[in-house]
C-alpha positions in Angstrom: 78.9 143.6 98.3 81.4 142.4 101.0 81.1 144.0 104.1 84.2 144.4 106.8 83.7 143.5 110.4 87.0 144.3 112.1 87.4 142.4 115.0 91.0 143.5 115.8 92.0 144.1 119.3 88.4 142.3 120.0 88.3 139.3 122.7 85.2 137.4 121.8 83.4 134.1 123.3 81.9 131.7 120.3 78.8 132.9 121.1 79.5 136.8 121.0 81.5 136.2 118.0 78.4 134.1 115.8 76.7 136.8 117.1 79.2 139.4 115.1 80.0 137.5 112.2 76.7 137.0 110.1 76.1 133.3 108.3 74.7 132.5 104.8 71.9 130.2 105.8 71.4 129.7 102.2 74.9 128.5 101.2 75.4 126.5 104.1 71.8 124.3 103.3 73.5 124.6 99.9 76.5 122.9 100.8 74.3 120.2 103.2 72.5 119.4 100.0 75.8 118.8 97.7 77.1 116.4 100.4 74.4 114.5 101.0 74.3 113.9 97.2 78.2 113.0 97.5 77.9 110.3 100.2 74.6 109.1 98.8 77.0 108.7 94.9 79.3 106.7 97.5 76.8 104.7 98.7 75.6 104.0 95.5 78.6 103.6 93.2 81.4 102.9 96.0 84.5 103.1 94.6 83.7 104.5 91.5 82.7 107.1 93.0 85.2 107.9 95.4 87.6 108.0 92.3 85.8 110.3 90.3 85.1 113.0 93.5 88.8 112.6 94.2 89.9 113.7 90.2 87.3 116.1 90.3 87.9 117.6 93.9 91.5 117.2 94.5 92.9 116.5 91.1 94.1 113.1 92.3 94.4 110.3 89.8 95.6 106.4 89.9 95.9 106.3 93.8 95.0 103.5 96.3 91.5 103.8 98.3 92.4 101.8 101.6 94.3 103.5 104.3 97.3 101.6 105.1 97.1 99.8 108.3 100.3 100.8 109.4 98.6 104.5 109.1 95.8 103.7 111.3 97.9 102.0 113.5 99.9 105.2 113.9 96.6 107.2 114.3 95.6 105.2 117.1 98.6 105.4 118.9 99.0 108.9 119.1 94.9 109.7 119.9 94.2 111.2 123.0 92.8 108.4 125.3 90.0 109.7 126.4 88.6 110.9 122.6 89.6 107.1 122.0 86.9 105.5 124.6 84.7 108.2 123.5 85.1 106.9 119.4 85.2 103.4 121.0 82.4 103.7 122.7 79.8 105.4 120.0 
């Protein structure tokens, strides 16, 4: 059974509002365990396996792997400096 919260009119922090809002423990370690078995298949099978997650996620056939440079390039360019030296440094 689905139960309302309304939250209309409401002005909550994160906190007050993870508070409010209840989580499904179970479906979120649910969903940590199907990822982990999706990048492990990657880091198995490579390729393959990114193909095969793309038809089966997002229906997606026949299409190149690699980014485009000129893509990343763009990226880049229009990243907020500081995030940048942040990426750049980790």
């Amino acid at each position: 059974m689905l139960r309302t919260i309304d939250l209309r009119g409401r002005v909550l922090s994160p906190a007050e509002l993870l508070a409010v809002v209840p989580r499904a423990d179970s479906a979120r370690d649910e969903a940590l365990v199907i990822a982990a078995r999706i990048v492990d298949d990657v880091a198995v099978r490579g390729e393959e396996a990114l193909r095969e997650q793309a038809a089966q996620f997002d229906h997606v056939t026949d299409h190149a792997i690699a980014v485009p440079a000129s893509h990343l390039d763009e990226a880049l360019d229009s990243l907020d400096p500081g995030v940048r030296a942040a990426l750049e440094e980790a």
